[in-house]
N, C-alpha and C positions, 0 to 999 in steps of 0.2 A: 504493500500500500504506500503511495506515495506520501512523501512528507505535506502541511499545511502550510503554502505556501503565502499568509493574508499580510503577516509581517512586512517579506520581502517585496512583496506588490505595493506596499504603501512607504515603502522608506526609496524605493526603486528610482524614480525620481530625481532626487536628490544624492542618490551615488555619483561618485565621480571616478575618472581615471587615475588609479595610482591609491586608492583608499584602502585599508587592508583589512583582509578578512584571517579570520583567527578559527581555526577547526580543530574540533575534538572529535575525533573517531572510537567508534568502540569498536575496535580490530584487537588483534594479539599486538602488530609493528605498534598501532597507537600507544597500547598502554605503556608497553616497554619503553616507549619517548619519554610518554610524558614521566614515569615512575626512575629513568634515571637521571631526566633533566629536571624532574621537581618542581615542573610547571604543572598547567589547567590546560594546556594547547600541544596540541602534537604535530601542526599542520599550518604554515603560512602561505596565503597567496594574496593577488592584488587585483582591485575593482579595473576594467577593462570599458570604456564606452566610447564609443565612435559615433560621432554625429553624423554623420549619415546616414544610420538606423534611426534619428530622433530621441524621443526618451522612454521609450520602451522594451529596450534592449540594451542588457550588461553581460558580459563576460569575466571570464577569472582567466589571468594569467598565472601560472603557476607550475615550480620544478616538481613533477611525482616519477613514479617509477620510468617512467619512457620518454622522459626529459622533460623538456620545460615547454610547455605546451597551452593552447586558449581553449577554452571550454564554454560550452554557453551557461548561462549561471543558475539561470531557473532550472534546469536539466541534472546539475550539480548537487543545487539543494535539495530535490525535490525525493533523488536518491540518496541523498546521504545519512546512514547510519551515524548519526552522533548529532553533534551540535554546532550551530556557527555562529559566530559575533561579527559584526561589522564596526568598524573602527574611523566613523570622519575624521579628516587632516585636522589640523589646525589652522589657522587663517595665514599662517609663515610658510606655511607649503604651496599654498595656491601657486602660486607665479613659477613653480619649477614642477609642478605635473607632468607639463608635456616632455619635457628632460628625462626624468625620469622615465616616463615610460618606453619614451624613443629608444634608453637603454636597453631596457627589456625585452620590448619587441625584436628588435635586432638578436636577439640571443636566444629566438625560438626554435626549438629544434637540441639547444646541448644535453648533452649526457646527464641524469641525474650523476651527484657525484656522494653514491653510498660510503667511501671509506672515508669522506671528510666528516658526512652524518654520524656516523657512528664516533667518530673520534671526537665530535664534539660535542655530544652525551657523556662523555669518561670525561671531559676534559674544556680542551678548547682547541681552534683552527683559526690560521690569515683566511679571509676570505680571499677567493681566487675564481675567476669566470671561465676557467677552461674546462670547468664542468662545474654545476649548483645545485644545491639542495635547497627546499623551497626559504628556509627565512636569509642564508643566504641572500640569494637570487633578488627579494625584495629590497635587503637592506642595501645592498651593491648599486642599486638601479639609485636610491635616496642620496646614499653617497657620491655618485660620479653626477648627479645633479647640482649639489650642495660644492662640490670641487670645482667643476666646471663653470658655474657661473660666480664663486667665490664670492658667497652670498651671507647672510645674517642663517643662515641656514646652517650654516657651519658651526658656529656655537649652540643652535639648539639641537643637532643631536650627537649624544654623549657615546663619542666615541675620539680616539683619540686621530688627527687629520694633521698631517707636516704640514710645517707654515713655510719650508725652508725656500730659497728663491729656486732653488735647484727642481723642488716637488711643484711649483708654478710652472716652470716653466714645460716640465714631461707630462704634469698633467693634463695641463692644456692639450696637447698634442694629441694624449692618449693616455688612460689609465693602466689599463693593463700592458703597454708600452713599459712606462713608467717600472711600476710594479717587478715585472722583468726582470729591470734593471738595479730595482731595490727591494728585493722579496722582504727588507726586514720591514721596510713601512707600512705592509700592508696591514689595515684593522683587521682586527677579531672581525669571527664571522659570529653572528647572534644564533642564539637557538630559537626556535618558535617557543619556549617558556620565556625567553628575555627580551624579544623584538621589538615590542611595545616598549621599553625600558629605553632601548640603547636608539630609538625615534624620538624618545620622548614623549611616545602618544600615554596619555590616562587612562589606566584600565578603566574605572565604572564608566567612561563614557562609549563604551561598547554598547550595541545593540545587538540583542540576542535576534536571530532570522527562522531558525529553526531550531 
């Protein structure tokens, strides 16, 4: 029986590209997340909307088992065993969406990357784009937006971002260029327990969809 979809239809609207959704599955891989990462979420991906379609159609970008991939989002929730929360920006995000997401998009199609997953449940990982695991994948996209346009964005989220003129000037260029060249500067990658944290987004301002 498919899920009730009354929530998502009435918050729909008002989603935007780049918004982040937070999911709890009740699978065996979910629990095992979330029970070694010591979070409520096992599962990050990102609100997806194309004006072309107008405002009644949203998508989720997102890394799962067969890479990082767009899904249509009513179709998403409608199957999904578990639960999901929607997460709006902040009013400091608006102006670098499209940034953002341009990143992501471009990077449709990589490999999930399971040994960075797993390794960052015991522990932690540089994030790195030659393959992504879903909160990865999202915080990477916020990042090379927040870099790129060398924005007030940069101080609101809590991660640590070279100032040096050397990281100005490869970022610019290219992050993962950069990166390459300096594997030590690259930030922690987030788990889907700490996503919201290291954006700065508020948990209780989540809204529950399903």
């Amino acid at each position: 029986m498919a899920n009730n979809l009354t929530k998502y239809y009435y918050c729909r609207s008002v989603m935007d590209s780049m918004d982040i959704l937070q999911w709890r599955t009740n699978s065996f891989t979910g629990q095992q997340i979330r029970y070694w990462s010591k979070g409520f979420f096992n599962h990050t991906g990102a609100v997806i909307k194309y004006s072309s379609f107008g405002e009644d159609h949203r998508w989720t970008l997102e890394a799962i088992a067969t890479g990082l991939h767009e899904v249509y989002l009513s179709d998403k929730l409608a199957e999904h065993n578990g639960l999901c929360y929607w997460f709006k920006l902040a009013d400091i995000f608006e102006p670098f969406r499209k940034e953002a997401a341009l990143w992501l998009m471009r990077r449709k199609g990589k490999p999930y990357d399971y040994r960075s997953l797993f390794k960052n449940i015991l522990g932690s990982v540089f994030a790195d784009a030659k393959s992504l695991f879903c909160s990865e994948a999202i915080f990477l996209a916020w990042h090379w937006a927040a870099v790129k346009t060398w924005s007030p964005l940069l101080q609101h989220l809590r991660c640590e971002i070279n100032t040096e003129p050397r990281a100005i000037l490869f970022i610019d260029k290219g992050m993962e260029k950069y990166y390459s060249m300096y594997p030590e500067q690259r930030p922690k990658a987030p788990t889907p327990a700490n996503v919201l944290e290291v954006l700065n987004i508020t948990e209780p301002g989540g809204i529950q969809l399903i």
